[in-house]
FILUMLO-72210 format. One line per field, with one value per atom (N, C-alpha, C): residue number from 1; x, y negated, z negated. Coordinates in steps of 0.2 Angstrom, whole numbers, plus 2048, in hexadecimal, padded with zeros to 3 digits. Each point is the difference from the previous one (the first is absolute). Layout:
residues N
resi: [NUM,...] .
u: [X,...] .
v: [Y,...] .
w: [Z,...] .
END
This chain:
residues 146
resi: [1,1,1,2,2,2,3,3,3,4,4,4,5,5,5,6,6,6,7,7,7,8,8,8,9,9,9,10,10,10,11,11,11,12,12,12,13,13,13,14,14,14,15,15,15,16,16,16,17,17,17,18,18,18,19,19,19,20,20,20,21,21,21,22,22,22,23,23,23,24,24,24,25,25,25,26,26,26,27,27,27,28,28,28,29,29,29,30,30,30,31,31,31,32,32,32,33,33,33,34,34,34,35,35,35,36,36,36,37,37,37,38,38,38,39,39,39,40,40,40,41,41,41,42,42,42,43,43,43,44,44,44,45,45,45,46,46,46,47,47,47,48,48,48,49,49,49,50,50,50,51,51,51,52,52,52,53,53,53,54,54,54,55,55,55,56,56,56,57,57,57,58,58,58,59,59,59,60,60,60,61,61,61,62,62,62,63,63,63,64,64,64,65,65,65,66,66,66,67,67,67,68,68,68,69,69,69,70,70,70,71,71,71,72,72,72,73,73,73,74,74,74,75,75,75,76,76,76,77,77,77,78,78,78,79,79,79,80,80,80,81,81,81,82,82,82,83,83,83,84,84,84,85,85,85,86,86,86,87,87,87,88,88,88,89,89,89,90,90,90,91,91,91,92,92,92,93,93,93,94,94,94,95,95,95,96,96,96,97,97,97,98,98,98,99,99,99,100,100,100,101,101,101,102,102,102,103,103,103,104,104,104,105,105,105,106,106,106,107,107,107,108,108,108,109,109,109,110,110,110,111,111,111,112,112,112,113,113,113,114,114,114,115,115,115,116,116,116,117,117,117,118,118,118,119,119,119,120,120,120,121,121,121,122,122,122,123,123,123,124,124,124,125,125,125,126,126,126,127,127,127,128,128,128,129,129,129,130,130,130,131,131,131,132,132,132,133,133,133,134,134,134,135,135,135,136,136,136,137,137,137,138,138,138,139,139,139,140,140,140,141,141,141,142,142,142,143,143,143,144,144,144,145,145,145,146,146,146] .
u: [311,7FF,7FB,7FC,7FA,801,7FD,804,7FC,801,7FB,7FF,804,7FF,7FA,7FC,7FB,7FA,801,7FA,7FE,807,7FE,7FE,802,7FD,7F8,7FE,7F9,7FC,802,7FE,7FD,805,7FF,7FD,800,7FC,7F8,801,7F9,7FC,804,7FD,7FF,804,800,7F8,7FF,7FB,7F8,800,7FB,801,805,7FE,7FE,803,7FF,7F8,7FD,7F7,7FE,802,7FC,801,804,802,7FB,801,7FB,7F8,7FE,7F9,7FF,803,802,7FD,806,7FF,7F8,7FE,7FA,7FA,800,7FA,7FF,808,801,7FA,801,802,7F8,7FD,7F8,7FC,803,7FC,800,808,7FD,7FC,801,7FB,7F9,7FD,7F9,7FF,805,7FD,800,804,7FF,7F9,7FF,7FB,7F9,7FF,7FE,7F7,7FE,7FA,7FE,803,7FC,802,804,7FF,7FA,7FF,7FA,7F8,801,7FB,7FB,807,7FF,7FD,805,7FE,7F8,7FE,7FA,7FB,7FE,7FD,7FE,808,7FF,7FB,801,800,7F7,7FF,7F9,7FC,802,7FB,800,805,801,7FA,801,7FB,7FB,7FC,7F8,800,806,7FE,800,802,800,7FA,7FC,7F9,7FC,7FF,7FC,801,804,802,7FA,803,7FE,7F8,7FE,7F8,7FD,805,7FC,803,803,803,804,800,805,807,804,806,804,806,805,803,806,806,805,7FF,805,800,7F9,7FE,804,800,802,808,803,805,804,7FB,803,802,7FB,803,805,806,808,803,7FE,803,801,7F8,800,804,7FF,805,807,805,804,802,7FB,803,802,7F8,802,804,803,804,807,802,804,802,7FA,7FF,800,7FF,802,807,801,809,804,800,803,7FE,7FA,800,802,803,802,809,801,806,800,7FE,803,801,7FA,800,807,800,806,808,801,805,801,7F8,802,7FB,802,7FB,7FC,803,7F8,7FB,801,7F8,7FD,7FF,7FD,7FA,7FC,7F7,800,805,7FE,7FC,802,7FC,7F6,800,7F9,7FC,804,7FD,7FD,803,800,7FC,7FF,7FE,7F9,800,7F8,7FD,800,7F8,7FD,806,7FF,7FD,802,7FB,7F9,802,7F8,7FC,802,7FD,7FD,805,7FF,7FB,7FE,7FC,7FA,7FF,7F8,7FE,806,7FD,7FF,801,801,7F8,7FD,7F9,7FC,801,7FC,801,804,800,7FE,800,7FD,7F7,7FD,7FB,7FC,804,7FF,7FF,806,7FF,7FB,7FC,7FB,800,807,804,7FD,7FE,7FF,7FA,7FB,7F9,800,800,800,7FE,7FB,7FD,806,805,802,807,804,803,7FF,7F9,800,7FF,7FE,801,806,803,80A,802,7FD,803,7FE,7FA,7FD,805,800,806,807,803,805,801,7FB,7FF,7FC,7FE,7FC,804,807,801,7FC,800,7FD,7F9,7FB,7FA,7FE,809,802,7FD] .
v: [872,804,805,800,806,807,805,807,803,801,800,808,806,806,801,7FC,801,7FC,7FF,801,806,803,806,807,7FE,805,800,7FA,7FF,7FF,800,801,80B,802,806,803,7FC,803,7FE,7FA,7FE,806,801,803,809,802,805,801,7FB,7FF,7FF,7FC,802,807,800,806,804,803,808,7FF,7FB,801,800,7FB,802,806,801,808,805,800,805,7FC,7FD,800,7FF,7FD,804,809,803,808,801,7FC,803,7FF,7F8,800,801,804,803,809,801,807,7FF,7FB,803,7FD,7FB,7FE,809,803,805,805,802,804,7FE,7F9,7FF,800,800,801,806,805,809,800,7FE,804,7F8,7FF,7F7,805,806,800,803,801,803,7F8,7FC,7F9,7FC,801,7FB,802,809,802,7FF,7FF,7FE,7F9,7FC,7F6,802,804,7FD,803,805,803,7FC,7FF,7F8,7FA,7FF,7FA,800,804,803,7FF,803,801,7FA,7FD,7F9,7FC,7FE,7FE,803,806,800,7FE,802,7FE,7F8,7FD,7F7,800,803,7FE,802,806,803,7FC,7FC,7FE,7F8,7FE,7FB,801,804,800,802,803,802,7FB,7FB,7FC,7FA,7FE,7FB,802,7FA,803,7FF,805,7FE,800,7FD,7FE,807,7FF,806,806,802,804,803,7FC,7FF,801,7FC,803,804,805,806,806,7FE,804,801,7F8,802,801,800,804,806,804,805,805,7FB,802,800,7FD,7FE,806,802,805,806,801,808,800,7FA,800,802,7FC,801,807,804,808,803,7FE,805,801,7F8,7FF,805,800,803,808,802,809,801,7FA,802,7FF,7FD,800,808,802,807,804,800,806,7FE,7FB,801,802,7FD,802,807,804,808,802,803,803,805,804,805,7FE,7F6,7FF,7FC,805,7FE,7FF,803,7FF,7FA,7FE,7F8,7FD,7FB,7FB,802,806,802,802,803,800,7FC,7FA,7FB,7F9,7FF,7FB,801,809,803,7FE,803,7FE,7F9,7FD,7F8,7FE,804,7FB,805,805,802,7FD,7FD,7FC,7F9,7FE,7FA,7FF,808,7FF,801,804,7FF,7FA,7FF,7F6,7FC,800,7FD,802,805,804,7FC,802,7FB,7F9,7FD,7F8,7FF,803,7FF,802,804,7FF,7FC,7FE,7FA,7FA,7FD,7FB,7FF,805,802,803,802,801,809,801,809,802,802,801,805,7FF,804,807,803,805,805,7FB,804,801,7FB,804,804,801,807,805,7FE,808,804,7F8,802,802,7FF,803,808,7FF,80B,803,7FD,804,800,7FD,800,806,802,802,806,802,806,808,7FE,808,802,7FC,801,803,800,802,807,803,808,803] .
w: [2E6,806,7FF,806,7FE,803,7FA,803,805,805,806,7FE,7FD,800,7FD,7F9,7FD,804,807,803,804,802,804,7FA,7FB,7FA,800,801,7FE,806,803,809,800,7FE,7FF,7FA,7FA,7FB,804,801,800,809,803,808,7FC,7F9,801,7FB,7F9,7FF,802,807,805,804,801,807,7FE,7F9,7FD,800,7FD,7FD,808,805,805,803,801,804,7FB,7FA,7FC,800,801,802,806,806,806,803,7FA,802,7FF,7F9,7FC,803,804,805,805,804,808,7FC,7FB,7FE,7FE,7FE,801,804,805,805,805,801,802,7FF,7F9,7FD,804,7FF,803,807,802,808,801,7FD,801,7FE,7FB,7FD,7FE,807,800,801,802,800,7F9,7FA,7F9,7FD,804,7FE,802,805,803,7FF,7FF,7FD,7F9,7FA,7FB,800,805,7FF,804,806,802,7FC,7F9,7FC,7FB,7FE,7FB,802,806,801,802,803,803,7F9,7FB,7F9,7FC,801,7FD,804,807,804,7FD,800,7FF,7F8,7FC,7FA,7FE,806,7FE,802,806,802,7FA,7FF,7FB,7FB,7FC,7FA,800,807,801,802,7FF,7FF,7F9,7FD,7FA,7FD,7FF,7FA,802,807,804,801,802,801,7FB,7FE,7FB,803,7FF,802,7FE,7FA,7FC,802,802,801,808,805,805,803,7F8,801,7FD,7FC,7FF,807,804,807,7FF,802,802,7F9,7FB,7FA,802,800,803,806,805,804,800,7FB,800,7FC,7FB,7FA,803,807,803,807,803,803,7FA,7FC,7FC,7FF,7FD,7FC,809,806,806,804,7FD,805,7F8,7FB,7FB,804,7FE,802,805,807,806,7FD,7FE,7FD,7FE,7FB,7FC,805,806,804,804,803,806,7FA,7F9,7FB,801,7FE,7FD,807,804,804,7FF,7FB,7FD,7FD,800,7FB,809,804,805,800,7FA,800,7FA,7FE,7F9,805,804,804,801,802,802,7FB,7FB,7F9,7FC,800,7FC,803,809,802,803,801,802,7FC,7F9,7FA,802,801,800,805,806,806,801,7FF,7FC,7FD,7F9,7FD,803,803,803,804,805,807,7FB,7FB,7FD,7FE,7FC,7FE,807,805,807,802,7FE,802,7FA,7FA,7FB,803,7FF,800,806,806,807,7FF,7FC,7FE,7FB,7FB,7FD,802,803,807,804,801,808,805,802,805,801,7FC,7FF,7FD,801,7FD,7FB,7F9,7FD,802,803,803,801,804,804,7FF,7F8,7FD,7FD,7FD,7FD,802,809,803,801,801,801,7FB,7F6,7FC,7FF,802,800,803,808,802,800,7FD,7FB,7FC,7FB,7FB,800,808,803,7FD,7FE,7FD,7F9,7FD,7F9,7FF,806,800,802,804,800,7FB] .
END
């Protein structure tokens, strides 16, 4: 005779086996899909920065030396590392509230940096006339001549 109780044991082992991981990665990706829509525009800011210097930097690339592959797709590397390093400092901030300045601190250098290489690479490319980045760099750099 077959003991019908060790199906209902393993009926339950096995439902509690699935449910707990989904419900736990459930919570985790209800819990940063929100994160990104609160804070969806220092996200989209970042992907169209990235993705705007990649773009001149393919063009540009592809005139001084063809196209690399590799090279191309360092982009979503790139953007994958500082979305990573953005969704994390947006984490700390919402944890502890008085580290309300981490995100701004940490993601401004970088789209600063990013908008200059966006100026170079777009002058490289064609797209910007040397002349006239280095008039945009003078005035940049207009306090120093106080």
């Amino acid at each position: 005779m077959f003991n019908f109780s060790l199906i209902g044991k393993m009926k339950t082992t096995y439902a509690l086996a699935v449910t707990i991981p989904t419900i736990s990665m459930s919570f985790l990706i209800t819990y940063l899909f929100n994160i990104s829509v609160v804070y969806w525009e220092q996200y989209f800011a970042l992907t169209i920065v990235i993705l705007l210097d990649g773009l001149f930097g393919i063009i540009a690339g592809t005139k001084r030396e063809g196209f690399k592959t590799f090279k191309a797709l360092k982009i979503f590397k790139s953007l994958f590392s500082w979305i990573v390093i953005l969704t994390t400092t947006l984490l700390v901030e919402k944890a502890f509230p008085y580290c309300f300045w981490i995100s701004e601190t940490f993601i401004s250098p970088v789209i600063v940096f990013y908008l200059i290489s966006i100026l170079k690479n777009a002058t490289n490319s064609g797209f910007i006339k040397a002349k006239l980045l280095t008039e945009i760099m003078k005035k940049i750099d207009q306090h120093k001549n106080i």
